[in-house]
Structure formats: structure tokens, C-alpha cells
N, C-alpha and C positions, 0 to 999 in steps of 0.2 A: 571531534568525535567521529572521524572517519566511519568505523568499523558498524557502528550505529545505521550510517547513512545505506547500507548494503539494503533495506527492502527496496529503494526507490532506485535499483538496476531493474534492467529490462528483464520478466522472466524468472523473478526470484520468490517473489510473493506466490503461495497458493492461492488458486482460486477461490479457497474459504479460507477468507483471511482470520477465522478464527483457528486454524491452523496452524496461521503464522503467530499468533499469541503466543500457543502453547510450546513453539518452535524457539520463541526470542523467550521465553522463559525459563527454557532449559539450557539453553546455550549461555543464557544472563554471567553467569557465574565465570566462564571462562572467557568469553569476549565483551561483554557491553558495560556489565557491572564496573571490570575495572576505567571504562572510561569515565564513568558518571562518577567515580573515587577520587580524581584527579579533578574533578570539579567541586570536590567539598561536599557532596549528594552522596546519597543513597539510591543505586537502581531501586523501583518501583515494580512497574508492571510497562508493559506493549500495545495500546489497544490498538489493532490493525486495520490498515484502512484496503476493501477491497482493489484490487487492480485492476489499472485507471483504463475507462473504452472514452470512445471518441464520437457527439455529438457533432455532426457537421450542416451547411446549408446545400450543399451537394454530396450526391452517393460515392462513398467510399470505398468501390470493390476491390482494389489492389494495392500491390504497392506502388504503384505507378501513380495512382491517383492521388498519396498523400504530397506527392513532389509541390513546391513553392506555398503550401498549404500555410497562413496565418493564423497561426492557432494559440490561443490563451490557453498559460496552464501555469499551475501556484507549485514550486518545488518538482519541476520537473529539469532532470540534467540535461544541459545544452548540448552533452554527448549523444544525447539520445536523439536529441532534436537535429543536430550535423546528421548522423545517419540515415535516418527519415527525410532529411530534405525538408524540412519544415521551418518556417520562420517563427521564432517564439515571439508572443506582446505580451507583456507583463501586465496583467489590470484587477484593480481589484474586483472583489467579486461581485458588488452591487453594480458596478459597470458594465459585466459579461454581456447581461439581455441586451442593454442600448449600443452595444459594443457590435453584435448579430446581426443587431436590425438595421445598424446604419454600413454593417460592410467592413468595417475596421477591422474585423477579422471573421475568417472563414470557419473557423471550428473549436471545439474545446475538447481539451485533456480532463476530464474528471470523473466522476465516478454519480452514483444515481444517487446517492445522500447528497450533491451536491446541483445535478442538471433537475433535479426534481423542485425541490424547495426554492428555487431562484426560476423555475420555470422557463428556463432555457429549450424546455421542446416545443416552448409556443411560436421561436421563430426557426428552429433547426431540426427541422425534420427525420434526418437520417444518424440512425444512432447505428455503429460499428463498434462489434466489441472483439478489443482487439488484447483486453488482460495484460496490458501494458507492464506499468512500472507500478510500484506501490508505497507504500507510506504509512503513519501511522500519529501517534500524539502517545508520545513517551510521556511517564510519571516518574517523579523521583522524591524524598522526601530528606529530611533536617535531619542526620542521627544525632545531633543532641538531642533537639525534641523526642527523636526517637526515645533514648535513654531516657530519661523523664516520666517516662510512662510507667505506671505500674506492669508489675510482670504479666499479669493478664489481659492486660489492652495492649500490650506487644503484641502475644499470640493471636486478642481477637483481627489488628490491624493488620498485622503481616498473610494471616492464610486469607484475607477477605481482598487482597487486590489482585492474584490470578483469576480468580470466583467474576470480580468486578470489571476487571477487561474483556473477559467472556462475553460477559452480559452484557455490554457497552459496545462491545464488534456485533453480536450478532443483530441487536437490535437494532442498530444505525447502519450496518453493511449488510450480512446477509436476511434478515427479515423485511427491509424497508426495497431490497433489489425486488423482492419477489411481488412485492406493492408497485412500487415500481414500471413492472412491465404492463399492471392495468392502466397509470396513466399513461404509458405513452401510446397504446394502443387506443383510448379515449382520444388524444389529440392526433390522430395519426402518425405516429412515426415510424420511420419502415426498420426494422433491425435487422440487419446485415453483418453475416461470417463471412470471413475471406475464405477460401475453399481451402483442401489441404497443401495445393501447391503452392498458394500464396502466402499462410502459414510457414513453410520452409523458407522461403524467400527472405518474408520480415524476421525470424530467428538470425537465418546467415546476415542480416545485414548490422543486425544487433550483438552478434556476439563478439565480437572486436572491442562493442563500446566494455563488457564485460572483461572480458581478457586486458585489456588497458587499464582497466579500473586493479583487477589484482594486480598487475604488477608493479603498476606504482606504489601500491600501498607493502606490498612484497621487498621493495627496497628499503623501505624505510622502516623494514624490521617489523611489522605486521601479518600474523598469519590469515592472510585473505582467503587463500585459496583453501586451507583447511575449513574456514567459516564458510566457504559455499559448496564444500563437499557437504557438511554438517547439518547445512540446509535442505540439501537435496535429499539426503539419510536421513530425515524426519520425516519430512514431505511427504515422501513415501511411506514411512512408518505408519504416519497421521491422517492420509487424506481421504482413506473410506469410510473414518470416523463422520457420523452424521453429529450435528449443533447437538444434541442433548447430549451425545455420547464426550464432546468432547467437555461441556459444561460439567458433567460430573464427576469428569477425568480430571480438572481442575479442584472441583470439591474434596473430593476422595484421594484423591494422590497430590496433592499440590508439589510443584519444586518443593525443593528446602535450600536453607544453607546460601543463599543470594547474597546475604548481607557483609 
């Protein structure tokens, strides 16, 4: 399901990732849905995961800094990691904390639904947010079961899952980021933007991994490069929209026609 895997390039994800919900729900129908078709599913819904900054045990100010970095990170592409100069360790997540403390590795890729509840700023002081790559937890459901249903528990189930990834991104991403910043500022942690020129730097060095990623899938007969024009042309369409505005753009105007 290649086409699917497009939030987790570098840069593609808005920074309200509820954004990207209402972005992969409109798009569902001409890129994603049919891959979930070929799996015997039903596309669902997108809940989007915000894009991913980087907890470290030392200050992160450039990109020079991230070079030979050890960094733990779940579903993040090895293309991205070559570029960065980063060594990936694969660990699970109850591992991370003891993983910091003992040195195994210098930093993590994740996101504050994830360094918060595992308490990872208790031994990694410096958080850089650097809106990395993103991700999400795709839903998809049975169309027989579907079928099966009375005609009014279709209608209620079908408009209630754009409604439901809404509610599920902004309350695990952007509600709990903004909580979030109280703890780390309780445990001290320093938060650090790379300036604008560092900014330009880590884009040109990421955008190869991007252009690579389309043209391979470009060969193989996949409109890539149309899906991230697509993306960009919502993006913008979507991104002044505030969390309520876009929660009721979901109620009120839902997709149609996914199925």
C-alpha cells in the first residue's frame, strides 16, 4: 500500500495534523481507498499523527549536530535516516526511558502523545522541533458486515468516522501538544528551532529522499507525484482553518462516495 505510506516522507504532513485527516479523506477515493480494495477492506478514516520532533540528551541546533546521532524511532524511513546521518535502533517503546539513561541511544523521533506518557523528558532534556515526517493509524472495515447493516446504521456509521478521526487527532495530537509544553517546561526541557537557515538546509537535504520516493513509485505506474501536488493544494486550501473550524467541516460537509 505504497501510496498510503506518503504521510511518513519528510514535510508532507501539516502541522495540524488534523489537517491531514481532512486532506487523506478527500483524496480516499482516488488514491488510498483503492488500495484498501485490493486488500478485501473498506477505506475508513485517517486519524493523523502530528509530525514527528526530536527529544535528545544533547542540544540540537543544526544540522551538523544531528550527524552519527543514535536515535530510536517506530516507522520512520531508513531514507530519511541516510540523509540526516542518523543511526536508527529499533526498540520498543517500554525500552526508550532505560534505552536514554543507559546511553544506547542519543535521541528519539516521536512526537509529545508519545515523549510525554513514557516520560522521556525525565532523562532528555532538549526537545527540537523539527515537524519531521508523519504518520497516522488508518481504519478500514468488513463491507459485508457493512452490507448487513440496516440502511440507517450505514448512514449513522459511515458520516460518524471523518466526525471520529477529528476528535481522535486533535485530542491525542493537537490538544495534548499544547499540555504538553507545560510538562516539559515543569521538568525543564529547553525547546529549540533551528533558525531559518538551518530550516533550508534540512529541507534541501530531505528532498531527494522525496523525489526518489516518487519516482519509483512513478514507474510502477502510480500517480505519486500527482498525490503530492494534491497534498500541497489542500494544505493550503486547509491550514488557516482552526480545530473547531475543521471539526464542523467534517460534521457538515463530510466526504461522500469513499466506499
Amino acid at each position: 500500500m505504497p501510496l498510503s505510506r506518503v504521510w511518513e516522507l519528510p514535510y508532507v504532513t501539516p502541522s495540524n495534523p488534523m489537517v491531514a485527516v481532512r486532506i487523506a479523506q478527500e483524496l480516499a477515493p482516488k488514491y488510498f481507498a483503492p488500495e484498501f480494495k485490493k486488500q478485501g477492506t473498506v477505506w475508513g478514516m485517517h486519524m493523523a499523527f502530528a509530525p514527528s520532533n526530536l527529544l535528545s540528551k544533547k542540544p540540537i541546533r543544526s544540522v551538523q549536530d544531528l550527524a552519527g546521532l543514535k536515535v530510536a524511532a517506530q516507522g520512520f524511513s531508513p531514507e530519511v535516516a541516510k540523509a540526516l546521518g542518523i543511526a536508527l535502533v529499533n526498540l520498543p517503546y517500554p525500552e526508550l526511558y532505560s534505552a536514554l539513561q543507559q546511553g544506547v541511544i542519543d535521541a528519539v523521533f516521536w512526537m509529545d502523545a508519545g515523549f510525554v506518557p513514557y516520560r522521556l523528558a525525565e532523562v532528555a532534556k532538549y526537545y527540537t522541533a523539527l515537524e519531521l515526517t508523519g504518520g497516522g493509524a488508518w481504519t478500514c472495515y468488513n463491507p459485508e458486515s457493512y452490507k448487513h447493516m440496516p440502511r440507517e446504521l450505514q448512514e449513522v456509521f459511515y458520516r460518524s468516522l471523518e466526525p471520529f478521526a477529528m476528535a481522535a487527532t486533535q485530542v491525542t495530537q493537537v490538544d495534548f501538544a499544547k499540555k504538553a509544553q507545560e510538562a516539559y517546561k515543569k521538568l525543564g526541557v529547553e525547546i529549540i528551532k533551528f533558525s531559518p537557515q538551518e530550516q533550508v538546509k534540512l529541507h534541501t537535504m530531505l528532498k531527494p529522499v522525496v523525489e526518489e520516493w516518487t519516482v519509483k513509485l512513478e514507474k510502477q505506474g502510480l500517480p505519486a507525484k500527482q498525490l503530492l501536488s494534491d497534498i500541497d493544494r489542500l494544505s493550503r486550501k486547509y491550514e488557516k482553518l482552526s480545530p473547531d473550524e475543521l471539526m464542523r467541516l467534517s460534521i457538515e460537509q463530510p466526504v461522500a462516495g469513499i466506499q
